[in-house]
C-alpha positions as CSV (number, residue, x, y, z in Angstrom):
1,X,-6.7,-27.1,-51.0
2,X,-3.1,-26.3,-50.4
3,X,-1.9,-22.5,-52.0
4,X,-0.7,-23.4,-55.3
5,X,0.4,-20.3,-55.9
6,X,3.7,-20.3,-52.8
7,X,6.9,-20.9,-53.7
8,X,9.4,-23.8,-51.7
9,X,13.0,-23.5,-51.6
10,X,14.9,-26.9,-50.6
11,X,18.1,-25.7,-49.4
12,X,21.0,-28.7,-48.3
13,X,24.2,-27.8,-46.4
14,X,26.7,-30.7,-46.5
15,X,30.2,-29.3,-46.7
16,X,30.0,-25.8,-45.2
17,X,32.3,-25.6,-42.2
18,X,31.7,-23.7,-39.6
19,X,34.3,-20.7,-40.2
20,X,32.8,-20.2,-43.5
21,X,29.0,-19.7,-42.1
22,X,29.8,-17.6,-39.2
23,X,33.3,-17.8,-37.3
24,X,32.2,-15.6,-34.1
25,X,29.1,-17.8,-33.4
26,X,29.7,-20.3,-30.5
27,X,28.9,-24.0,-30.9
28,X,25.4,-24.5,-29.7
29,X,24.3,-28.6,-28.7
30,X,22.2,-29.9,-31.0
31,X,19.4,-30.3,-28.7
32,X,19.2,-26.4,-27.3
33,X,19.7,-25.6,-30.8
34,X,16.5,-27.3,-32.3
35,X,14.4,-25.8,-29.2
36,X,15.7,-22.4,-30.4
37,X,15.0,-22.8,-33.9
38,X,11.5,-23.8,-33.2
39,X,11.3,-21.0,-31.1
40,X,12.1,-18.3,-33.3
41,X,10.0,-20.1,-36.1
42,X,7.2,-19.5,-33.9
43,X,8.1,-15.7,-33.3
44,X,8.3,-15.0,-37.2
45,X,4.8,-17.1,-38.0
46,X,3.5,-15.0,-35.3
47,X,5.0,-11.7,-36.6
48,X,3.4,-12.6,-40.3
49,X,-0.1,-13.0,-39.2
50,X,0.1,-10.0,-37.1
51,X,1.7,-7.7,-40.2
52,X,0.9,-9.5,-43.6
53,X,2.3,-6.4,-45.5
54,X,5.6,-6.2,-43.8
55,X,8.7,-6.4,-45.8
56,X,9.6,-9.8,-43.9
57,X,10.4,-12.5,-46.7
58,X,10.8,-15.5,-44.5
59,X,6.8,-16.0,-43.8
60,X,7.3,-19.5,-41.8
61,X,9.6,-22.1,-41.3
62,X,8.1,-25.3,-41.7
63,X,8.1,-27.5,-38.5
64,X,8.3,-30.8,-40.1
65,X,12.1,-30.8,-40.5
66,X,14.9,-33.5,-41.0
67,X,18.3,-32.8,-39.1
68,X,20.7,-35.2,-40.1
69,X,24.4,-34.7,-38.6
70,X,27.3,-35.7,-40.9
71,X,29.8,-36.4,-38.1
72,X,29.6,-35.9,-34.3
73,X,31.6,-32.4,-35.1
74,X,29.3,-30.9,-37.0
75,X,26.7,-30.3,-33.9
76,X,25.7,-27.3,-34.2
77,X,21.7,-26.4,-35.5
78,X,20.1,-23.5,-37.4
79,X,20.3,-20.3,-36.2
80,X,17.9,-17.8,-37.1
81,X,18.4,-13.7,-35.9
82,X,15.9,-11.0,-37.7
83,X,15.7,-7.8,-37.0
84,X,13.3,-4.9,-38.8
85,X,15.9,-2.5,-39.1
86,X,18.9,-5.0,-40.3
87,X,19.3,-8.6,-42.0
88,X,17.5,-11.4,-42.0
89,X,19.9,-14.9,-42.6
90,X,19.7,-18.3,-41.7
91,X,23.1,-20.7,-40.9
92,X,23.1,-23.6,-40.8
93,X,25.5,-26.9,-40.6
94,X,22.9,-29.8,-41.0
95,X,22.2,-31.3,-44.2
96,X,18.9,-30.0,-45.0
97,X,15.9,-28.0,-43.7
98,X,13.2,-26.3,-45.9
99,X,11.8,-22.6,-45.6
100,X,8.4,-21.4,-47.7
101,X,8.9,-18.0,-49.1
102,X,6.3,-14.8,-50.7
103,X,7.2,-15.4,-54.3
104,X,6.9,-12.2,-55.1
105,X,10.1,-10.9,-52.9
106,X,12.2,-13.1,-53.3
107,X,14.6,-14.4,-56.4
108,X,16.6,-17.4,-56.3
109,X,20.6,-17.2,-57.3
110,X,22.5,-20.1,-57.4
111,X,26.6,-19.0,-57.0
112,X,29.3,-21.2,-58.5
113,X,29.1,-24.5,-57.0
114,X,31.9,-26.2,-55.4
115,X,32.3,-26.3,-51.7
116,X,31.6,-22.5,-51.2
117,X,28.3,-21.3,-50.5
118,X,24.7,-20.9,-52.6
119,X,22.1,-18.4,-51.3
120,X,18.5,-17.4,-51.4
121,X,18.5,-13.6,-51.4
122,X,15.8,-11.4,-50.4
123,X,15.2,-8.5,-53.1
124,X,13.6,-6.4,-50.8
125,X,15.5,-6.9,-47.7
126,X,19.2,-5.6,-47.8
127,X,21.7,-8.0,-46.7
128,X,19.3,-10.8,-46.1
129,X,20.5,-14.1,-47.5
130,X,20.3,-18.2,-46.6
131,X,23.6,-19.6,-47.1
132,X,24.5,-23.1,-48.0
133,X,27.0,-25.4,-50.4
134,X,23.7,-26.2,-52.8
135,X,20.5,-25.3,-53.2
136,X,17.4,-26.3,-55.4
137,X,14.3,-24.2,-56.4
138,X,10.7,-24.9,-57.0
139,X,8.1,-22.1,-58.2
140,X,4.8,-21.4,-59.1
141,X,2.7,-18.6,-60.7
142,X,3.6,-15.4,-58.3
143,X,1.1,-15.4,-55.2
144,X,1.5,-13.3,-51.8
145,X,-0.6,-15.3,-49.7
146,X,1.5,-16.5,-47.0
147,X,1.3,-20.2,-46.1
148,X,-0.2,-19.5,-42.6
149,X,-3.5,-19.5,-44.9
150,X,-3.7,-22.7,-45.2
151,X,-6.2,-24.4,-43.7
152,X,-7.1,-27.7,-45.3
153,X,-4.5,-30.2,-45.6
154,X,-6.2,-33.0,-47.4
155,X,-3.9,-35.8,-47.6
156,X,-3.3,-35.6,-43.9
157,X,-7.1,-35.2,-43.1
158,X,-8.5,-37.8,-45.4
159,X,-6.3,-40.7,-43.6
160,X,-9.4,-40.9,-41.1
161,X,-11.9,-40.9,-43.6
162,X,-10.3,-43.7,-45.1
163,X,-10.2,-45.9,-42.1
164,X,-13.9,-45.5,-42.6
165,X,-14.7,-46.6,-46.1
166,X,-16.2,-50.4,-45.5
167,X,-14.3,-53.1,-46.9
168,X,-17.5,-55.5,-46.8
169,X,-19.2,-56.2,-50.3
170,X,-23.3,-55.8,-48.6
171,X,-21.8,-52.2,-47.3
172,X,-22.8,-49.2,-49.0
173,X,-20.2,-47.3,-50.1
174,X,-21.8,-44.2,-50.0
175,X,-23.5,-44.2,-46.8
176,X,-22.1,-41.0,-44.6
177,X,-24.2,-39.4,-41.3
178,X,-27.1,-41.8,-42.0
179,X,-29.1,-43.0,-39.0
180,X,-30.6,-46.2,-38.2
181,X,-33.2,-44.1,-36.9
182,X,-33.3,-42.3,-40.2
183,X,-33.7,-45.1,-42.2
184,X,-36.0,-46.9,-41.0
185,X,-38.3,-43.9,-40.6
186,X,-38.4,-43.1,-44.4
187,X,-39.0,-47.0,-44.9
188,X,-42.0,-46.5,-42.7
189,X,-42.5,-43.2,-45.0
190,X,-42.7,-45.3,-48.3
191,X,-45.2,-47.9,-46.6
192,X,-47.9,-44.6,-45.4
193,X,-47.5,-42.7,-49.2
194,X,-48.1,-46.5,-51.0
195,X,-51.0,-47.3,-48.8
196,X,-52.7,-43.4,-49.1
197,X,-51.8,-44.2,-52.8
198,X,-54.1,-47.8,-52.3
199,X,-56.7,-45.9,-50.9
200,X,-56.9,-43.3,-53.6
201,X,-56.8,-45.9,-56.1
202,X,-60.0,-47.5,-55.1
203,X,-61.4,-44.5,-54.6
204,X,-60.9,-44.3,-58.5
205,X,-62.3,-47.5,-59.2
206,X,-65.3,-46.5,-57.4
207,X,-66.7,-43.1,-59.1
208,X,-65.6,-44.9,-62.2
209,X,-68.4,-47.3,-61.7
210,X,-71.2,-47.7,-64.5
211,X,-74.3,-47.3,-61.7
212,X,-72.1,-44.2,-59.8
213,X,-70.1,-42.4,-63.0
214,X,-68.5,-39.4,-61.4
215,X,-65.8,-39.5,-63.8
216,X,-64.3,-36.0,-62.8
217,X,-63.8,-36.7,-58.9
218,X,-62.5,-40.3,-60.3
219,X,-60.1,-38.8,-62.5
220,X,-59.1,-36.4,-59.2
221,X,-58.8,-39.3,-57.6
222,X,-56.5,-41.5,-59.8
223,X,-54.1,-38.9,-60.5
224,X,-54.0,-38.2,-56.8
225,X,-53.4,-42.3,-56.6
226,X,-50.3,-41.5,-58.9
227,X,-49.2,-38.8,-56.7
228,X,-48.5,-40.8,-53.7
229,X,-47.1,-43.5,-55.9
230,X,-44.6,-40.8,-57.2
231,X,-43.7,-39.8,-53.7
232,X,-43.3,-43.1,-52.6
233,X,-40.9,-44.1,-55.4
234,X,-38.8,-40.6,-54.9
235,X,-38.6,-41.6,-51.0
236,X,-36.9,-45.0,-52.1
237,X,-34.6,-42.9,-54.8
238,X,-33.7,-40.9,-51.6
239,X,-33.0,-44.0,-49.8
240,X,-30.8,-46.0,-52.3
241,X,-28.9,-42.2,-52.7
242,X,-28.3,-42.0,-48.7
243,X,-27.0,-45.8,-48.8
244,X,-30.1,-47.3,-47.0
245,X,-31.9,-50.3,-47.8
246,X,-35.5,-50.2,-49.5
247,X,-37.9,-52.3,-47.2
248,X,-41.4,-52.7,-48.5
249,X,-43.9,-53.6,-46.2
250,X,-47.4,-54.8,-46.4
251,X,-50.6,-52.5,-46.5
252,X,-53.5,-53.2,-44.7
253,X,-56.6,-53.2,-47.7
254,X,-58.5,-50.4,-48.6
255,X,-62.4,-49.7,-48.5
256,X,-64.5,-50.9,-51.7
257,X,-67.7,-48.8,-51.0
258,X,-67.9,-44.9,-50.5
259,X,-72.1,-44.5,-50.2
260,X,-72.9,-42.5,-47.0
261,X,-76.9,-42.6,-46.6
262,X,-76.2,-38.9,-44.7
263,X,-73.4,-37.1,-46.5
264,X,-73.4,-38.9,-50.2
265,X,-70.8,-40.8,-51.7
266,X,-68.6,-37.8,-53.0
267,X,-68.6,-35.6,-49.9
268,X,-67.7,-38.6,-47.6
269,X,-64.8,-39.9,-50.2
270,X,-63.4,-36.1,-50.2
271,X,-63.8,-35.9,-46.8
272,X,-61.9,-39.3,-46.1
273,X,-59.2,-37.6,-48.2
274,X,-58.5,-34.7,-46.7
275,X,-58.0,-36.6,-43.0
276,X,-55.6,-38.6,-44.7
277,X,-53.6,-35.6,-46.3
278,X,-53.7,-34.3,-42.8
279,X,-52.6,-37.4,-41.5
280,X,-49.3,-37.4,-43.9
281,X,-48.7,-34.0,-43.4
282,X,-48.3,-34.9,-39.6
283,X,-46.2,-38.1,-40.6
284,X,-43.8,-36.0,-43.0
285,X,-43.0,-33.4,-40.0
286,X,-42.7,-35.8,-37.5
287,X,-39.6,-37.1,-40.3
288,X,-38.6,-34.0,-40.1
289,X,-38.3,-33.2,-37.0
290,X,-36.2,-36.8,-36.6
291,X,-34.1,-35.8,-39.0
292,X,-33.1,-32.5,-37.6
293,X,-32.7,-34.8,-34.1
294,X,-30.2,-36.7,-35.5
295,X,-28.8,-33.5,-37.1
296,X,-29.3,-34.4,-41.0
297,X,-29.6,-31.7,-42.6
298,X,-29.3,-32.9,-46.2
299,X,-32.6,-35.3,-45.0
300,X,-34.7,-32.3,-43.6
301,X,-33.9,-30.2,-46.7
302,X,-35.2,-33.0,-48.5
303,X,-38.2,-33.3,-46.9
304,X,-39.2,-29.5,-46.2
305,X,-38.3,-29.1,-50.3
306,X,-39.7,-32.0,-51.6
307,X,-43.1,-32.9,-49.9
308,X,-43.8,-30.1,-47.2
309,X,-45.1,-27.3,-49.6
310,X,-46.8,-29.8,-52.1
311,X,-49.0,-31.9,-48.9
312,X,-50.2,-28.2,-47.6
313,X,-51.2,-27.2,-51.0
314,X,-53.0,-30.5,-51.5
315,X,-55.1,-30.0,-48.1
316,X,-56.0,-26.7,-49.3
317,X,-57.3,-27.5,-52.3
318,X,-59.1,-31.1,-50.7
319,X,-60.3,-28.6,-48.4
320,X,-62.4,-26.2,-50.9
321,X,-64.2,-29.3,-52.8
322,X,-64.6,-30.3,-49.5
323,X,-66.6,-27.3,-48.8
324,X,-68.0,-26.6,-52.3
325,X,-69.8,-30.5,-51.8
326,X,-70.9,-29.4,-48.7
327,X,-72.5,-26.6,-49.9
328,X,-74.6,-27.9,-53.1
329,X,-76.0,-31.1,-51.2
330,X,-76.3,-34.5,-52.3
331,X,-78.1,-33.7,-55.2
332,X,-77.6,-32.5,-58.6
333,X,-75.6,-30.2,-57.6
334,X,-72.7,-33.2,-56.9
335,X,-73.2,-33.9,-60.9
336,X,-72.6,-30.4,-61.5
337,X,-69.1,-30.2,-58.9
338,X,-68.3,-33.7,-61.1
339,X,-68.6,-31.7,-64.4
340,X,-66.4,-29.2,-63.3
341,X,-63.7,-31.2,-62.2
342,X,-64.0,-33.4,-65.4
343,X,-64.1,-30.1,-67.8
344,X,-61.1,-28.9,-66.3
345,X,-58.9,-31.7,-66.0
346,X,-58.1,-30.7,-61.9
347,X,-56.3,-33.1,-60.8
């Protein structure tokens, strides 16, 4: 955002002749002149930057002028001459220029009007004054920041950005940095955490059976169901946010039957889910790993913040039942794991 805090003087020169401004200055084309005035304007910016707490009250002379000659005798440009040890003025016979001043060293005085001259006086420069016939004066709130601060100029950089806001009524509007690549990859993402959801889900259905009830690993199991449904639902939020398009796709049907004659029905179910944790973990950094490719970094946070942490904690913990139901057997001891999960609501 531009300073609000400078101050800009608009200074016009329509009837000074050039006696009154300086009588011992030589005519000077009007071409020559502008490449001189440019030239010292460069040489006073220059001389801010380098000292910012120099006495100097003109800080820069903005480039973006308008010279407009009143007749083809009044040729002559601005003149600028500065010195540390004496005054600094600016002459001028054109109609108009502007000049941005340090608020706080400077005070505007208007003289009587008429054809003679206004001025912009310095107050802590002796002898250093802009001479004109009129003169008008904006200000702010007092601020010594030069304007060689500024370094976003928003009206003149968002010109681009509207060329690229779409016109079309299927466009998203909000769309910005987003991939092809990218969005197809987190459709794919929603299709893997709805089917891992599928497969938990009959899981559930499963243990929940009259001739198996293991109603604590089929409790596990349904809320893990919910879990992937939940991340598969944020994934399309994340979608719709980015400007993408949702595409659901179809899911291959789970397993109905869990018994393994060897391992028993809850070891080989637990064991089933912990490959496919695994196997999303692996999917969700491969995601991330195209996203920092394409260099989005708002979809890698994402990722890393929303699922990365939660799918390694989940393998952990798949991990210990899967070694707890290794170690009591087939036996009672799965009714006992089943209790525990059940009395403590683990999800």
């Amino acid at each position: 955002m531009v300073n609000p805090e400078l101050v800009t003087g608009t200074m016009s020169f329509p009837h000074a002749p050039p006696t009154e401004i300086n009588p011992n200055r030589p005519r000077v084309p009007s071409s020559t002149a502008r490449n001189l005035f440019f030239h010292l304007a460069d040489l006073i910016s220059l001389y801010a930057i380098l000292q910012p707490s120099s006495n100097y009250a003109i800080v820069t002379v903005l480039k973006s002028l308008h010279f407009h000659s009143l007749s083809p005798t009044l040729s002559t440009m601005p003149l600028i001459t500065s010195s540390p040890s004496s005054s600094c003025s600016i002459t001028s016979q054109t109609t108009s220029f502007r000049l941005c001043f340090s608020p706080s060293i400077i005070s505007a005085l208007k003289n009587s009007g008429g054809s003679g001259p206004s001025s912009v006086r310095v107050s802590k420069r002796n002898n250093a004054a802009v001479h004109g016939g009129s003169m008008s004066f904006a200000s702010t709130k007092a601020h010594s920041r030069s304007i060689v601060d500024v370094v976003f100029e928003p009206f003149e950089e968002v010109k681009k950005e509207l060329l690229l806001v779409p016109t079309y009524p299927h466009d998203s509007l909000a769309r910005q940095k987003y991939t092809d690549q990218c969005e197809k990859a987190i459709n794919d993402q929603i299709n893997v955490e709805y089917t891992v959801s599928y497969v938990y889900h009959a899981m559930y259905a499963y243990f929940s059976r009259d001739n198996v009830a293991l109603n604590g690993i089929a409790k596990f199991f349904k809320d893990s169901s919910d879990e992937e449904r939940q991340h598969a639902e944020k994934l399309m939020e994340y979608q719709n946010k980015r400007g993408g398009k949702v595409k659901l796709k179809s899911m291959l049907l789970p397993l109905s039957e869990f018994d393994n004659e060897e391992k028993g029905d809850a070891l080989h179910a637990m064991e089933l889910a912990l490959a496919l944790e695994k196997l999303n973990n692996e999917k969700l950094l491969n995601l991330h790993t195209l996203a920092e490719e394409n260099k989005d970094a708002h979809m890698a946070d994402f990722i890393e913040s929303e699922f990365l942490t939660e799918q390694v904690e989940s393998i952990k913990k798949i991990s210990e039942y899967v070694a707890q139901l290794r170690r009591v057997g087939k036996g009672h001891g799965v009714w006992h794991f089943d209790k525990v999960l059940l009395d403590a609501g683990v999800a």
